[in-house]
TIGU-338179 format. One record per residue (C-alpha): x, y, z; residue number from 1; chain; residue in one letter. Coordinates in Angstrom, 3 decimals, m for minus. Example, Ala and Ser with C-alpha at 12.3 -4.5 7.8 and 13.67 -1.06 7.14 Angstrom:
BEGIN
> 12.300,m4.500,7.800,1,A,A
> 13.670,m1.060,7.140,2,A,S
//
This chain:
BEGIN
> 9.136,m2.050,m12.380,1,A,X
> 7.110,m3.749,m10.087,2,A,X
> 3.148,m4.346,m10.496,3,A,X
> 1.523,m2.485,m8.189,4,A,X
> m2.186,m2.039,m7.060,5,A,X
> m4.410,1.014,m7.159,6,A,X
> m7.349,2.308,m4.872,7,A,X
> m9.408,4.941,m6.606,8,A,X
> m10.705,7.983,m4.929,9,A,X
> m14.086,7.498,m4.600,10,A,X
> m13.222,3.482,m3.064,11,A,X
> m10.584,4.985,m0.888,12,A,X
> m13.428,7.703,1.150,13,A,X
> m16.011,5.347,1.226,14,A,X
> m13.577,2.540,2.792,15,A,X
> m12.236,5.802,4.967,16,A,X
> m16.137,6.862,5.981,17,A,X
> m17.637,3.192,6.602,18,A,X
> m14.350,2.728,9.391,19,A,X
> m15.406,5.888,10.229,20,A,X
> m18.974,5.583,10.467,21,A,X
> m18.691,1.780,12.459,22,A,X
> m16.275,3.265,15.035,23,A,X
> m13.832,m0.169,13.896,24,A,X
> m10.583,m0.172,14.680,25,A,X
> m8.986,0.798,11.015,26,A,X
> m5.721,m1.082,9.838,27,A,X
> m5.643,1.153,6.945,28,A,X
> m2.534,3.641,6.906,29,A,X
> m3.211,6.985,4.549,30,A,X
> 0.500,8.303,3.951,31,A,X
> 1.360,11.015,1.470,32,A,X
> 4.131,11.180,m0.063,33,A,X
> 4.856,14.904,m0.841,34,A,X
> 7.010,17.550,0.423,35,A,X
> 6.318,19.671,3.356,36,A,X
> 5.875,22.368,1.583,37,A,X
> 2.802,20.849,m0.501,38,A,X
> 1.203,18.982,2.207,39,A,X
> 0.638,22.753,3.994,40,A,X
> m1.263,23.618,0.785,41,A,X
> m4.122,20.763,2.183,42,A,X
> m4.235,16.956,2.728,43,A,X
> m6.253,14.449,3.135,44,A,X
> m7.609,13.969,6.830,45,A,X
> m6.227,11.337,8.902,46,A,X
> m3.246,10.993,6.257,47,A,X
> 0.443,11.251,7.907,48,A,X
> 3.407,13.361,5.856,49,A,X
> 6.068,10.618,4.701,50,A,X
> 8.213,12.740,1.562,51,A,X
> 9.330,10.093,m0.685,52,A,X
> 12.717,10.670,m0.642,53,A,X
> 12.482,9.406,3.261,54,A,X
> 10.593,5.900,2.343,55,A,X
> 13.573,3.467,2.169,56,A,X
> 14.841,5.280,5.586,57,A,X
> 11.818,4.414,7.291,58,A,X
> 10.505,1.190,5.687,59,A,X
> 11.423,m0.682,8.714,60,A,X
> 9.127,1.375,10.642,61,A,X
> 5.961,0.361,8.206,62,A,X
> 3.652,m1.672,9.455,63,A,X
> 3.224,m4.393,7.289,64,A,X
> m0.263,m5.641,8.869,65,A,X
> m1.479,m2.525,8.049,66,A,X
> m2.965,m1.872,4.708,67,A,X
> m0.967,1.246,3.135,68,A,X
> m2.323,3.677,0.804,69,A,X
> 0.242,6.092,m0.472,70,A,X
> m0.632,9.147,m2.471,71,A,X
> 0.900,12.428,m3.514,72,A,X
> m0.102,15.466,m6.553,73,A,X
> m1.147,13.240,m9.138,74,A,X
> m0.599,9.570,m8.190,75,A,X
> 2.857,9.298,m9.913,76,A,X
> 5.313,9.128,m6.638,77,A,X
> 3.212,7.237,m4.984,78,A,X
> 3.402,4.703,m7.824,79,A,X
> 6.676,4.601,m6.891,80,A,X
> 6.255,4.130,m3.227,81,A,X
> 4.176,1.379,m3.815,82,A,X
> 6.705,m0.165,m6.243,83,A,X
> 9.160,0.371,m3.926,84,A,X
> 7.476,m1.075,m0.771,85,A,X
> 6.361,m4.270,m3.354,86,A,X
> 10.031,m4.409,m3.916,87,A,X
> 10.731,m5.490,m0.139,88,A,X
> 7.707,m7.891,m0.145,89,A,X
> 5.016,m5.833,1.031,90,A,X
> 1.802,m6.841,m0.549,91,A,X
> m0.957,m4.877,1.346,92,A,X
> 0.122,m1.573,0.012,93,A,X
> m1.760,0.815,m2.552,94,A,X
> m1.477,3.951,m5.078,95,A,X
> m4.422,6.594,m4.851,96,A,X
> m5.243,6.630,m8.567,97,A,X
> m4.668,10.513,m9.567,98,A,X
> m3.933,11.683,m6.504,99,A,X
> m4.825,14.580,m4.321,100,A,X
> m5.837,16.471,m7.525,101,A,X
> m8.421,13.598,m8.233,102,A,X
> m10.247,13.404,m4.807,103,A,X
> m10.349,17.102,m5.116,104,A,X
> m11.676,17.227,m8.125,105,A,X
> m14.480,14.463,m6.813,106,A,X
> m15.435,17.393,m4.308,107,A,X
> m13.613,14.847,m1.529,108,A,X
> m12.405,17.507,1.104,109,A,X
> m8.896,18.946,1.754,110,A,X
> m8.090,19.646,5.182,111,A,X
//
């Protein structure tokens, strides 16, 4: 498998709260990775709905400038979205470490 590089939770809100906070214009993408059906149970704001299985469809509608973090339950298919984007030469994407289920358990909020 690929390498691929992880963003922990509590790196990933404060990088998400400083673009926030500056007004910049943010080049980071926040795309999870899970099913419809879990994403209704709560997500992270400003993230986008992208199931996994729909990735290699789509991949030529990634922006590649953009930095990409990919997350899902527990950080372990969007490991694989990440090794999967590295695959196709995309360097500038990430794995949330843990997951949802780890910036919940931070007390990071769920919309």
């Amino acid at each position: 498998m690929y390498g691929i590089k992880e963003i922990d939770a509590a790196e990933l809100s404060k990088q998400l709260s400083s673009a926030a906070e500056n007004s910049l214009p943010e080049k980071l993408r926040l795309i999870d990775v899970r099913t419809p059906a879990e994403v209704a149970r709560g997500k992270i704001a400003g993230s986008e709905n992208l199931p996994l299985h729909v990735i290699p469809l789509k991949v030529e509608e990634l922006d590649t400038d953009e930095t990409i973090v990919f997350y899902c339950q527990t950080g372990a298919r969007s490991a694989q979205a990440c090794a999967f984007m590295t695959s196709k030469g995309v360097d500038n994407c990430y794995n949330l470490r843990g997951g949802i289920v780890t910036w919940a358990q931070m007390g990071l909020p769920i919309g």
